[in-house]
C-alpha positions, 0 to 999 in steps of 0.5 A: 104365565101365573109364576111369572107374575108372582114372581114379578110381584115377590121382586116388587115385594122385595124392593118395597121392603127395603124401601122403608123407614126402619125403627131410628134412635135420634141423637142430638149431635154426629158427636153422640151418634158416632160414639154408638156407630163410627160410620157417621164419621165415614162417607155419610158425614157430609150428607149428615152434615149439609147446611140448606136445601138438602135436596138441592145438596143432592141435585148437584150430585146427579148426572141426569135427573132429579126427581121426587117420587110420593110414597104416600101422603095424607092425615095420620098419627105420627109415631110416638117418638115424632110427637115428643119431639113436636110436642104434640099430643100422642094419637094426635094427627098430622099430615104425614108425607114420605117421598123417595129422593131419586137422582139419575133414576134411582132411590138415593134416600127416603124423606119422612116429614111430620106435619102437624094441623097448626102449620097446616093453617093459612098460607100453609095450606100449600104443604097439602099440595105439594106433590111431586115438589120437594118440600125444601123448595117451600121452606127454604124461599119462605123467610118464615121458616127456620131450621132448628139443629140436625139430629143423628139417626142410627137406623134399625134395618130389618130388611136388606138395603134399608137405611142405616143413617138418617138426620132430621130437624124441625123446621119452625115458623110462628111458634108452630114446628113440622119435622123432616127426616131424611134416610140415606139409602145405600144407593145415595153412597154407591154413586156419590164419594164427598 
């Protein structure tokens, strides 16, 4: 019985590992990114490409269902790459959410959203509390926020599975920006032919 449990949990193990964000180089255009990796241009370009609700795109695309799955959410330092991008100072904390993106009861992509204490400030107070609610349902029915322009990921995977593209943008409002990265698992491709 003792092995058995240690093995259930090594395969826990396992599907952790390459359920992880891996280290990302961001460029500013699909341009850009495909002159280092050509697969942009593959069947990751329309995802890489979706114009509004991203999770919407992905809702469209299940046979079943649909649900976000919170990995982990709380104050904390973004990496030093996010806090350029935000133009916040490093060592700065932020509310930072990572969720799973499932459709038809599989991960499909992995979401990462840098929340700096500014947007956290009156009515956005609300991101605090999202939950298991996807995040675009609050930034694309409120008129306030505007999206900036989508970078290109080319992601780093140290394990099996992980992902190897990603986009993100800033979301603005006030002159105050939260940052949304969304990495595309191999799943997302397997079920999905746009």
């Amino acid at each position: 019985m003792q092995s058995r449990v240690s093995d259930i949990k090594s395969q826990l193990s396992d599907i952790d590992s390459h359920l992880t964000i891996p280290p990302t180089v961001w460029y500013r255009s699909l341009t850009a990114a495909g002159l280092r990796n050509p697969s942009v241009h593959g069947r990751a370009r329309y995802w890489l490409q979706v114009e509004g609700s991203f999770t919407r795109a992905l809702q469209k695309q299940c046979t079943r269902s649909f649900h976000v799955e919170v990995r982990q959410e709380g104050f904390g330092p973004p990496n030093l790459e996010e806090s350029r991008r935000l133009g916040i100072p490093p060592r700065q904390h932020a509310w930072v959410r990572e969720v799973r993106l499932c459709g038809d009861g599989e991960p499909w992509v992995l979401a990462r959203t840098v929340i700096p204490l500014s947007c956290l400030e009156g009515e956005g107070r609300r991101l605090l509390h999202l939950g298991d609610r996807p995040l675009g349902a609050y930034l694309f029915t409120n008129p306030h926020w505007e999206r900036g322009p989508l970078e290109t990921g080319l992601c780093n995977p140290i394990a099996a599975g992980q992902p190897e593209l990603a986009r993100r943008s800033l979301f603005s409002s006030h002159n105050r920006s939260l940052l949304v990265g969304e990495y595309f698992l191999p799943a997302l491709f397997r079920r999905n032919t746009l």
